[in-house]
N, CA, C and O atoms as a Maestro MAE file, in Angstrom:
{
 s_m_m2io_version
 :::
 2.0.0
}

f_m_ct {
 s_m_title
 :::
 protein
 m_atom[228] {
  # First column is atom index #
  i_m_mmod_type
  r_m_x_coord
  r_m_y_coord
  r_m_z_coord
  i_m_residue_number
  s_m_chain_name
  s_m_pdb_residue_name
  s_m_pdb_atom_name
  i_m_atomic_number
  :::
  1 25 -11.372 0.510 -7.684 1 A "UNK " " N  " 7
  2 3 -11.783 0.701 -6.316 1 A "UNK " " CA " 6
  3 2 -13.231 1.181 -6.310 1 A "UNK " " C  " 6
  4 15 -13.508 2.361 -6.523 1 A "UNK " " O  " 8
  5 25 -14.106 0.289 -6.073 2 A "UNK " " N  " 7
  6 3 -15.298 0.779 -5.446 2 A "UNK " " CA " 6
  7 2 -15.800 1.827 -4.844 2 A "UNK " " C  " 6
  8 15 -14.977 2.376 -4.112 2 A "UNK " " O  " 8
  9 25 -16.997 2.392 -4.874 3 A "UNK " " N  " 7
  10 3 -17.239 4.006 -3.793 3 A "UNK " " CA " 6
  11 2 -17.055 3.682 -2.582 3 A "UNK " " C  " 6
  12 15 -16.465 4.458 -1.831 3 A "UNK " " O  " 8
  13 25 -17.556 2.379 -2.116 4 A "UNK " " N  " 7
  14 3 -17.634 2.168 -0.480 4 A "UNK " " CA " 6
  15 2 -16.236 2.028 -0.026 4 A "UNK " " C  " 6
  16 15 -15.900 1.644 1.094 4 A "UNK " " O  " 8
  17 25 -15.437 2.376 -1.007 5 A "UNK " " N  " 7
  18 3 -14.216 2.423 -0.718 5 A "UNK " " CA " 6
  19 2 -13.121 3.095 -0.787 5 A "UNK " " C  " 6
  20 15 -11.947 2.783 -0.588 5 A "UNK " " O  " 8
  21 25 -13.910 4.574 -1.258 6 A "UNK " " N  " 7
  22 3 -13.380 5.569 -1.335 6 A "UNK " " CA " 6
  23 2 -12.494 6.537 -0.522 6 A "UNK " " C  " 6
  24 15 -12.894 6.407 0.635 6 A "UNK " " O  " 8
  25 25 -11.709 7.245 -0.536 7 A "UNK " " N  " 7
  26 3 -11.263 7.723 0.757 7 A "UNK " " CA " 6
  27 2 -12.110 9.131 1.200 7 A "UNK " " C  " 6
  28 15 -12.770 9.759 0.371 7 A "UNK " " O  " 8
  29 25 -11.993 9.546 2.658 8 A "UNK " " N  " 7
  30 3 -12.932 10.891 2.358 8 A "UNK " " CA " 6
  31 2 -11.761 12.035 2.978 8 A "UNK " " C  " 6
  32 15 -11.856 13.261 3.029 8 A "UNK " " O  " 8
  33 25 -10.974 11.410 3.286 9 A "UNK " " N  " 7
  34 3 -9.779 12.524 3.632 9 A "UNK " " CA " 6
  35 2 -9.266 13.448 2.569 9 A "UNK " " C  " 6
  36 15 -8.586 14.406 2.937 9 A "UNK " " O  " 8
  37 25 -9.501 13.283 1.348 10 A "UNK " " N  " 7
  38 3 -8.776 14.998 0.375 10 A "UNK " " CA " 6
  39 2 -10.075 15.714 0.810 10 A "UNK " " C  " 6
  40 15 -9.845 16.882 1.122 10 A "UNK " " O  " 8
  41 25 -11.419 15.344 0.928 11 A "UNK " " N  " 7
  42 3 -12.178 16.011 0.799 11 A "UNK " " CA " 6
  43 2 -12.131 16.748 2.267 11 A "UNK " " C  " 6
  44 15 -12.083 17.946 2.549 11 A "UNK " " O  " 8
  45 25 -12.172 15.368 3.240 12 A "UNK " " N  " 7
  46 3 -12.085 16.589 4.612 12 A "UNK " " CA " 6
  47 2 -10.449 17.490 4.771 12 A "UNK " " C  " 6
  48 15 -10.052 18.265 5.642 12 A "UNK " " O  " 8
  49 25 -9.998 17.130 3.906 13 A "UNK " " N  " 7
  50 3 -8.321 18.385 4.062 13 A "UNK " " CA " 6
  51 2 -8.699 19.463 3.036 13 A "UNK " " C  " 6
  52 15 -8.024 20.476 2.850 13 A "UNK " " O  " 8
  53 25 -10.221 19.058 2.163 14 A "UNK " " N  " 7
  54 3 -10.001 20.403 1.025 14 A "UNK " " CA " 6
  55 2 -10.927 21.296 1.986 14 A "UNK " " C  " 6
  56 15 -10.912 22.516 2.149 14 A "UNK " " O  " 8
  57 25 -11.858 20.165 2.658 15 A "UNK " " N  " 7
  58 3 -12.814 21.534 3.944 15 A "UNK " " CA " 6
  59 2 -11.801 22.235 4.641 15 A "UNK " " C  " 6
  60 15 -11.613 23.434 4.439 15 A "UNK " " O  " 8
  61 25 -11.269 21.707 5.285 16 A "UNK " " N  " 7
  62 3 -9.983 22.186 6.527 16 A "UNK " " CA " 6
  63 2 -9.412 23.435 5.824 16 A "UNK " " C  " 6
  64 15 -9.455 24.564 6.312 16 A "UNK " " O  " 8
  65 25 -8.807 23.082 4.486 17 A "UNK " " N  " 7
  66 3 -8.077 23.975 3.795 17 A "UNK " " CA " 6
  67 2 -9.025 25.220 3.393 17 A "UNK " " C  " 6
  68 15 -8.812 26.421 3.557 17 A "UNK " " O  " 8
  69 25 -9.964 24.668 2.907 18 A "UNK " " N  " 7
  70 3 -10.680 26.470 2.998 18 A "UNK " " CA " 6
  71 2 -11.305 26.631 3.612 18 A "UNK " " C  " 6
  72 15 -11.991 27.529 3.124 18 A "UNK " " O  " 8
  73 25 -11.823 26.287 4.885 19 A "UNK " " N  " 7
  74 3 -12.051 26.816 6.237 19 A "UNK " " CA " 6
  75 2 -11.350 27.837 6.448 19 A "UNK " " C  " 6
  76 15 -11.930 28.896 6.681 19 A "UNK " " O  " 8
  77 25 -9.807 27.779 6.419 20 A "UNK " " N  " 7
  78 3 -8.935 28.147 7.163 20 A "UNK " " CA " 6
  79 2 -8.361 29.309 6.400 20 A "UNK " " C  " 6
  80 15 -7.561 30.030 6.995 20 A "UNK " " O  " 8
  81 25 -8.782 29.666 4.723 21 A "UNK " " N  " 7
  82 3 -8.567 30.668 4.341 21 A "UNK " " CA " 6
  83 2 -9.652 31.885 4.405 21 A "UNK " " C  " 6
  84 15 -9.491 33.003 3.917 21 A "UNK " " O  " 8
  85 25 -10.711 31.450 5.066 22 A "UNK " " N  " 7
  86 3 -11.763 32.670 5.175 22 A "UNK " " CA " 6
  87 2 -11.615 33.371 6.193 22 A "UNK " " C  " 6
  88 15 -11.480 32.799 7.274 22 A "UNK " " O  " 8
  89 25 -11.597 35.163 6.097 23 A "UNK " " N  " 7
  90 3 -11.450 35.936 7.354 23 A "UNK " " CA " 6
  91 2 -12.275 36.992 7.044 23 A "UNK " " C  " 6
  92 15 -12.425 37.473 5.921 23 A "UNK " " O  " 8
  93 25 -12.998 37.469 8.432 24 A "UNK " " N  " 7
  94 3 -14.174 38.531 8.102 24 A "UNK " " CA " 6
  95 2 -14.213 39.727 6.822 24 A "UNK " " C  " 6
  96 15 -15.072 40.054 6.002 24 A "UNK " " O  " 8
  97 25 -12.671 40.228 7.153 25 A "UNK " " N  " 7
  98 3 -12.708 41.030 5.973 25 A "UNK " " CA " 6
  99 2 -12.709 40.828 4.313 25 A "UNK " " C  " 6
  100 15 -12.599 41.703 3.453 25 A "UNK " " O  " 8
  101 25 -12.841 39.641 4.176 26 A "UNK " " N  " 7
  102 3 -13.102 38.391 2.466 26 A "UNK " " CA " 6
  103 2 -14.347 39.115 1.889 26 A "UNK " " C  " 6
  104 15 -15.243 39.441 2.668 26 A "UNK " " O  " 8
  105 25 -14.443 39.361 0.677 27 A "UNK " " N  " 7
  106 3 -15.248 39.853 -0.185 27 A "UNK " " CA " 6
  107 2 -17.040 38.700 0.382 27 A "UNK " " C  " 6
  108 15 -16.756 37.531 0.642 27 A "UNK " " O  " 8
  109 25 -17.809 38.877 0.450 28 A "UNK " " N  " 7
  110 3 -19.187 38.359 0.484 28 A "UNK " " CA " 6
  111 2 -19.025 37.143 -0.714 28 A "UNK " " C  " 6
  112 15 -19.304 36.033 -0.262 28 A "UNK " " O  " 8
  113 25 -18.653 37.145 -2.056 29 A "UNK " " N  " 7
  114 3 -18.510 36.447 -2.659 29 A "UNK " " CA " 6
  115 2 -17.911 35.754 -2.874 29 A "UNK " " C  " 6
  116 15 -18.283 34.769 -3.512 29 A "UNK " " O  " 8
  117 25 -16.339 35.959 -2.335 30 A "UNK " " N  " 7
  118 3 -15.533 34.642 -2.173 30 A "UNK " " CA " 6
  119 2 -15.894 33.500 -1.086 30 A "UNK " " C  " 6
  120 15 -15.623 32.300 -1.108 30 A "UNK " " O  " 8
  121 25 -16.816 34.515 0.178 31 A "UNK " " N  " 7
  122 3 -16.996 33.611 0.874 31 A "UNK " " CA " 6
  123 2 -18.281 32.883 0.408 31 A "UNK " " C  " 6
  124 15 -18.280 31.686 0.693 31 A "UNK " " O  " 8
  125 25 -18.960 33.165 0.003 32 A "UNK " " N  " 7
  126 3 -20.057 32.492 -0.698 32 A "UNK " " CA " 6
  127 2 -19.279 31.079 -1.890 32 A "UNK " " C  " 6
  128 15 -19.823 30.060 -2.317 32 A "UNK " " O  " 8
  129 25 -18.168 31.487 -2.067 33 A "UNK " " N  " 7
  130 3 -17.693 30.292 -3.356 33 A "UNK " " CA " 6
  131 2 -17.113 29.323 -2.569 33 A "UNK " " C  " 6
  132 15 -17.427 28.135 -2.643 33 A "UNK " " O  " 8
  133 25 -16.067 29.885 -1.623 34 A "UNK " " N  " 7
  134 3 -15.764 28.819 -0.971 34 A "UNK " " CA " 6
  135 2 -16.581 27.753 0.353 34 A "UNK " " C  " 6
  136 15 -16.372 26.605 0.744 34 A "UNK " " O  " 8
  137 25 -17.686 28.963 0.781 35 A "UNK " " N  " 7
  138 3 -18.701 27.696 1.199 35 A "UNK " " CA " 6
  139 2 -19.656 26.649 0.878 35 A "UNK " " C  " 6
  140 15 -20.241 25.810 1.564 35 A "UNK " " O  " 8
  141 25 -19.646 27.098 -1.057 36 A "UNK " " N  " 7
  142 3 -20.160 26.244 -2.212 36 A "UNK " " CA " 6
  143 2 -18.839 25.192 -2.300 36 A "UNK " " C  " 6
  144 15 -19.193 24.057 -2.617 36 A "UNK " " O  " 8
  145 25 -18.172 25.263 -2.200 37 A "UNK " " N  " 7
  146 3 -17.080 24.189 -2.097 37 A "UNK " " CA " 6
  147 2 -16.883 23.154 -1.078 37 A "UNK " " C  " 6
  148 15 -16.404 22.030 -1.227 37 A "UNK " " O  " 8
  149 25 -17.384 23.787 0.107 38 A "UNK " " N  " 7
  150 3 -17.536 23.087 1.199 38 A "UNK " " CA " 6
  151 2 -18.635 22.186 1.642 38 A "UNK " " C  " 6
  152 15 -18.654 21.275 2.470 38 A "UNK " " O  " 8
  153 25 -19.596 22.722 0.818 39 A "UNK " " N  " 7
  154 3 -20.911 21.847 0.941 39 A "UNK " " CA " 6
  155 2 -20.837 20.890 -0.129 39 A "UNK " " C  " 6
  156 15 -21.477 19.839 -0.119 39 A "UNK " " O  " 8
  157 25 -19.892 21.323 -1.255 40 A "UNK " " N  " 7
  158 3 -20.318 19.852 -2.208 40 A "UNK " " CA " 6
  159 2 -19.154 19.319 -1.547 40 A "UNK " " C  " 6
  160 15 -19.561 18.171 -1.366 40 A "UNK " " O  " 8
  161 25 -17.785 19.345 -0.972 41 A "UNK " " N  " 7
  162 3 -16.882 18.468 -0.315 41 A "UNK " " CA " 6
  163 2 -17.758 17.487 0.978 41 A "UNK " " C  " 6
  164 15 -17.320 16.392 1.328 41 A "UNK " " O  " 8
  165 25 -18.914 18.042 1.521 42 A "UNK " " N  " 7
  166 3 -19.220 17.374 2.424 42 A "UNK " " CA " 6
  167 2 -20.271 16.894 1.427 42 A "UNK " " C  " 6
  168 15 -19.373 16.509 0.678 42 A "UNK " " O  " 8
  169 25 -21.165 16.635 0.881 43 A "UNK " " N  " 7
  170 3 -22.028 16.200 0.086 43 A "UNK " " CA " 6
  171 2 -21.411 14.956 -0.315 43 A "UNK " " C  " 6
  172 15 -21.984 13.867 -0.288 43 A "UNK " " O  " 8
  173 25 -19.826 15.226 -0.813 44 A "UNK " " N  " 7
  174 3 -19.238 13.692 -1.449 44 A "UNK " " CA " 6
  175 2 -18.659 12.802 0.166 44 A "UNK " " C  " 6
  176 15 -18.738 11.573 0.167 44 A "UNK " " O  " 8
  177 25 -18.200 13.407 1.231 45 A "UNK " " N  " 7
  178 3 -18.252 12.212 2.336 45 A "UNK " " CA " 6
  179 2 -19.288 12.057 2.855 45 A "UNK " " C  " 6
  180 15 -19.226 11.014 3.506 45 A "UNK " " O  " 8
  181 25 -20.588 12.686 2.971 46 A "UNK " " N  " 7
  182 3 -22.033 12.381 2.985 46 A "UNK " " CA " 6
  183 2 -22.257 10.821 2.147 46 A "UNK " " C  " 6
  184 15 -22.713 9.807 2.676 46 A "UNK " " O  " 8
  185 25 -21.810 10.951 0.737 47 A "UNK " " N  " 7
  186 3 -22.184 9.970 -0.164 47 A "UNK " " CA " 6
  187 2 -21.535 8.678 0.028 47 A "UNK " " C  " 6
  188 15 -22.072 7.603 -0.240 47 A "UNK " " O  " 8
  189 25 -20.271 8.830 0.536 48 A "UNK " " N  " 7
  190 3 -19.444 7.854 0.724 48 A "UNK " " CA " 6
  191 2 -19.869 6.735 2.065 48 A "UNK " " C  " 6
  192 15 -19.997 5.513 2.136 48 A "UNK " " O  " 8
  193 25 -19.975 7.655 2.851 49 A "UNK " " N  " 7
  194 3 -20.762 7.349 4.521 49 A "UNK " " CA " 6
  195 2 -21.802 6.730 4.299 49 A "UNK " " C  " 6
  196 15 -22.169 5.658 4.779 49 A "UNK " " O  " 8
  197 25 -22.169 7.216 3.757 50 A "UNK " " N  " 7
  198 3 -23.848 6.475 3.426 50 A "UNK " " CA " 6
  199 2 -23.843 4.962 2.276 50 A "UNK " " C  " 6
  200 15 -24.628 4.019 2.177 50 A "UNK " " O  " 8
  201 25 -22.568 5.317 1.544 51 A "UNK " " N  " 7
  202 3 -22.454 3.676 0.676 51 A "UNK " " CA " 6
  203 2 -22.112 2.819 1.398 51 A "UNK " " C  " 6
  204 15 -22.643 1.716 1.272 51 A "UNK " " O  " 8
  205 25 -20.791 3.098 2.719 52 A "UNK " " N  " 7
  206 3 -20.380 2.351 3.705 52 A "UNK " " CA " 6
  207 2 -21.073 2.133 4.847 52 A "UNK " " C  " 6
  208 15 -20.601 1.643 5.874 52 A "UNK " " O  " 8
  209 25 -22.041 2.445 4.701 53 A "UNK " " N  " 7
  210 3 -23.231 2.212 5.907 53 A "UNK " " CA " 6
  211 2 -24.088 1.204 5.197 53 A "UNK " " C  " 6
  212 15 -24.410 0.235 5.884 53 A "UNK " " O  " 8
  213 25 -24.511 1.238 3.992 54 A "UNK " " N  " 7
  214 3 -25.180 0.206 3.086 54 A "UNK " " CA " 6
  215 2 -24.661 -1.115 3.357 54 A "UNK " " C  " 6
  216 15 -25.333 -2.117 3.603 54 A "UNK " " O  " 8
  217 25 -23.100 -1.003 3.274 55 A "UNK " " N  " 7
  218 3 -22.136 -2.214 3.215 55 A "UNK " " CA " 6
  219 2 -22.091 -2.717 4.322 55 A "UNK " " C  " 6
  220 15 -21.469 -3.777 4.397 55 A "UNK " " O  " 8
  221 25 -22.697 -2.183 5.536 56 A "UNK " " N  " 7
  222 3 -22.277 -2.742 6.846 56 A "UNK " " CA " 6
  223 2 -23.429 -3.439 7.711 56 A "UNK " " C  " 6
  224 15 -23.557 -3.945 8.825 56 A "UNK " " O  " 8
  225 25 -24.099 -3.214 6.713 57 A "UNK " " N  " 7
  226 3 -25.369 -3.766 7.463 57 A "UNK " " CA " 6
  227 2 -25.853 -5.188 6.885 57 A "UNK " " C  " 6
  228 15 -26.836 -5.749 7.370 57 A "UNK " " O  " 8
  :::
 }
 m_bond[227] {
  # First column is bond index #
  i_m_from
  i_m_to
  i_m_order
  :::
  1 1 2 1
  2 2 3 1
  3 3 4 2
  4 3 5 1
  5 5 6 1
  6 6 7 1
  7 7 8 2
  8 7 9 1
  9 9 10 1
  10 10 11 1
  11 11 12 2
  12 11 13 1
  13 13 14 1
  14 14 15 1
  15 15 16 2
  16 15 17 1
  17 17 18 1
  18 18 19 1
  19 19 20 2
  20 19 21 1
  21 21 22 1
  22 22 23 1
  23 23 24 2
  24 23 25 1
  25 25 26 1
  26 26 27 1
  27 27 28 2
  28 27 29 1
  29 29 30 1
  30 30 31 1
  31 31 32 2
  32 31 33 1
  33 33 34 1
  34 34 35 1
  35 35 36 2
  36 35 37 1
  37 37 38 1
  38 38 39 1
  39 39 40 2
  40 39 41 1
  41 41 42 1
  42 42 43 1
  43 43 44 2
  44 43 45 1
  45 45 46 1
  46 46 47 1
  47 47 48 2
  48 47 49 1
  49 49 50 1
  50 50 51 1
  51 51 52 2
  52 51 53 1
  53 53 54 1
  54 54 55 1
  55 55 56 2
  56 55 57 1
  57 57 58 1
  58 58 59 1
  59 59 60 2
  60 59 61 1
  61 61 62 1
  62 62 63 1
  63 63 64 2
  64 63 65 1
  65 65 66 1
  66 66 67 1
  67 67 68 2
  68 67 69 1
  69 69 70 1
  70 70 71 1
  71 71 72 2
  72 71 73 1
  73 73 74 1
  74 74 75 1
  75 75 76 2
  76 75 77 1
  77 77 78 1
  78 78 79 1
  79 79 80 2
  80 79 81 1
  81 81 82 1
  82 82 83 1
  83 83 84 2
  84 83 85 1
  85 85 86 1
  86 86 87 1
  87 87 88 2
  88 87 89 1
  89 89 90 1
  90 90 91 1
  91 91 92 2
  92 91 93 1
  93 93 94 1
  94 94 95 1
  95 95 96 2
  96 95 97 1
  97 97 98 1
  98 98 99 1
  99 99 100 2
  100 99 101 1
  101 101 102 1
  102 102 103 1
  103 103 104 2
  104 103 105 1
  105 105 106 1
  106 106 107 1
  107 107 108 2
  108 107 109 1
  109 109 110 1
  110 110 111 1
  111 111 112 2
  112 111 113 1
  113 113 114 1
  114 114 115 1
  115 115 116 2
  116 115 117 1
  117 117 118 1
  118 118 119 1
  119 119 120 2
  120 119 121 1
  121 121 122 1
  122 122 123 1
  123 123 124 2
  124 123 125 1
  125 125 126 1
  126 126 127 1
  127 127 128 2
  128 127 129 1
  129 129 130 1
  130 130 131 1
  131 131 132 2
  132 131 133 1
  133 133 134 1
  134 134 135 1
  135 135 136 2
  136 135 137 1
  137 137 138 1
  138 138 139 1
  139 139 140 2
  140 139 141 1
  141 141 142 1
  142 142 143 1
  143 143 144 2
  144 143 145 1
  145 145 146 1
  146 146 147 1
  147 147 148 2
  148 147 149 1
  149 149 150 1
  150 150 151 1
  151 151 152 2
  152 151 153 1
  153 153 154 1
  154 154 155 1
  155 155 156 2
  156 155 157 1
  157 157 158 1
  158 158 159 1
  159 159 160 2
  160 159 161 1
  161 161 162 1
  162 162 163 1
  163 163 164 2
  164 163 165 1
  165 165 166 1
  166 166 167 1
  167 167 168 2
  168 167 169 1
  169 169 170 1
  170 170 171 1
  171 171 172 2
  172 171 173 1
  173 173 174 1
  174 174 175 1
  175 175 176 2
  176 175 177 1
  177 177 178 1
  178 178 179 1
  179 179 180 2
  180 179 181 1
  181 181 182 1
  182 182 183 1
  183 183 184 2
  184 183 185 1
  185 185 186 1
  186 186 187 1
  187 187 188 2
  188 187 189 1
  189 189 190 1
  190 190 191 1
  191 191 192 2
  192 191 193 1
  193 193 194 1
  194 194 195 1
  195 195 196 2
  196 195 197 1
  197 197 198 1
  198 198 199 1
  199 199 200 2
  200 199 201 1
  201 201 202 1
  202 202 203 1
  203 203 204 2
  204 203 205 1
  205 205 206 1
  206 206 207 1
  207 207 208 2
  208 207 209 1
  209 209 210 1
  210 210 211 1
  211 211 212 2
  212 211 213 1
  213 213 214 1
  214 214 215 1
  215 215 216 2
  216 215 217 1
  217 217 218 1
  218 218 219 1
  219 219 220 2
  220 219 221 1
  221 221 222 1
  222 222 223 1
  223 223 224 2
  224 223 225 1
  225 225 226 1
  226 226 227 1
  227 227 228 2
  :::
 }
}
């Protein structure tokens, strides 16, 4: 399977999923790890979006 054909849904359920475990009282550093997680999860449907935008034109 090709990239432009990748799926981007684990990645947007792994955002969702740790979105949804951060709460004010979370150490500074966990929240710092899990928003490093969140930016490379969007970084890879960034990448994907952008191969399938290549393909469509």
């Amino acid at each position: 399977m090709g990239k432009s054909r990748e799926n981007i849904e684990p990645q947007a359920k792994l955002i969702e999923a740790l979105a949804a475990t951060m709460e004010d009282r979370d150490w500074a550093s966990d929240i710092i790890g899990r928003c490093s997680q969140i930016i490379e999860a969007a970084r890879k449907i960034i990448a994907i979006a952008e191969t399938r935008l290549s393909g469509e034109r």
